[in-house]
C-alpha positions in Angstrom: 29.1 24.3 39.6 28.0 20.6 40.1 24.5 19.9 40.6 23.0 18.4 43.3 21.7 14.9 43.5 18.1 16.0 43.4 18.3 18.3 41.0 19.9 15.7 38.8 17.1 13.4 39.7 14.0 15.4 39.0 16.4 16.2 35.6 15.9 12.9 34.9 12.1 12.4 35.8 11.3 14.8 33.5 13.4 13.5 30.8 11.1 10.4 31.0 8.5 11.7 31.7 8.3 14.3 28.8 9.6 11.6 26.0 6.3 10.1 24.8 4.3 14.0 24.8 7.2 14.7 22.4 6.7 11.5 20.4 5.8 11.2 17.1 2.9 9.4 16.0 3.2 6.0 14.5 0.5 4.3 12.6 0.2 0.7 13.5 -2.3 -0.4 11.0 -4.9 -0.5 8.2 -8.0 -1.3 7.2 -7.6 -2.8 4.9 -3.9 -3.6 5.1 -1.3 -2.8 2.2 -1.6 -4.9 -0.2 -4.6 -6.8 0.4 -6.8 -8.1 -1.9 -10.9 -8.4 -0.6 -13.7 -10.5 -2.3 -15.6 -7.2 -1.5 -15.9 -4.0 -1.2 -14.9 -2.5 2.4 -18.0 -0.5 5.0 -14.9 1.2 6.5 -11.2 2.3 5.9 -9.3 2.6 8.5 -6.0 3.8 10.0 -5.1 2.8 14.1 -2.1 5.2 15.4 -0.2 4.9 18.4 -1.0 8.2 19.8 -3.5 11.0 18.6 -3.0 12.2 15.2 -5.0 15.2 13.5 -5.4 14.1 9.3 -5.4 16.9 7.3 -5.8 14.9 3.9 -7.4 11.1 3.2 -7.4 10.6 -0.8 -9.1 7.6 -1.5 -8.5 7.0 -5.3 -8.9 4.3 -8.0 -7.0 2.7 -10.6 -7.8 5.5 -13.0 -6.7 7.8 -11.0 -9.9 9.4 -9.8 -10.8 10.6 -6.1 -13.9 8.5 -4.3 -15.8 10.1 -1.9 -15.7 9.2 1.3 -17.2 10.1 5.0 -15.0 11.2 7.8 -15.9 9.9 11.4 -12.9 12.0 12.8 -14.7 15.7 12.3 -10.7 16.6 12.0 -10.2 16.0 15.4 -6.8 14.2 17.0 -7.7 10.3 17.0 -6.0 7.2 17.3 -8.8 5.2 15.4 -9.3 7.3 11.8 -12.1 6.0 10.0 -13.5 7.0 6.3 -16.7 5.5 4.6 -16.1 5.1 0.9 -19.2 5.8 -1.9 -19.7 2.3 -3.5 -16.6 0.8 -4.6 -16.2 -1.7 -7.4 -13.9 -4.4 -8.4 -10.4 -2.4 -8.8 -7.3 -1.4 -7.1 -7.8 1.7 -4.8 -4.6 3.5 -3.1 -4.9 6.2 0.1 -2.6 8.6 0.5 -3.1 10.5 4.1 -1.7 13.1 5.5 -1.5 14.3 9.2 -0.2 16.5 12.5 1.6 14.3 15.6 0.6 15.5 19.0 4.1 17.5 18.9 3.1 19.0 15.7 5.4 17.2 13.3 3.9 16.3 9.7 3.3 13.0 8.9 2.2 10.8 5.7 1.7 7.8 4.2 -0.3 5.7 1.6 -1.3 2.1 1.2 -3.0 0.0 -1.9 -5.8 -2.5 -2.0 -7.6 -4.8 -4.4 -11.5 -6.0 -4.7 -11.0 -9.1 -6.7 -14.2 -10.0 -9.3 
């Protein structure tokens, strides 16, 4: 049985359609980014995705080792724009490690690093 030309077309509209609700999410950036090294402490840490992305875990953590408190602005809601106010931070090297859902469910994680110099 061959399908019939509209058939195949509305096939294909939803093929394109449907590909980005099945996506998974990307992040894009960070605040601050990998690697950087700040002449003080940051208000904010940040992480911009590409599409809506639930965190389950943000470890904000020093050289030693030892978790910092932070503030979540997300109230673990899906956001593009995840944002996490640290407790006072001192010179040091701090990594993040986060965790999260995509929009289609699938898990995600990362980490990055930064420094505040003396």
């Amino acid at each position: 049985m061959t399908p019939t030309p509209r058939l195949a077309l509305a096939a294909m509209l939803f093929s394109v359609i449907a590909l980005p609700v099945f996506a998974h999410s990307q992040k894009e950036a960070t605040y601050p980014a990998d690697g950087a090294s700040l002449n003080a402490a940051p208000e904010v840490i940040a992480i911009t995705f590409d599409s809506p992305m639930r965190l389950t875990l943000f470890r904000l953590t020093d050289g030693n080792g030892s978790e910092i408190d932070v503030t979540r602005t997300d109230g673990m809601q899906p956001v593009t724009e995840f944002e996490a106010m640290p407790a006072s931070l001192s010179t040091g090297t701090y990594d993040v490690e986060w965790r999260g859902l995509s929009g289609d469910g699938h898990p995600m994680k990362g980490s990055f690093s930064f420094t505040i110099a003396d």
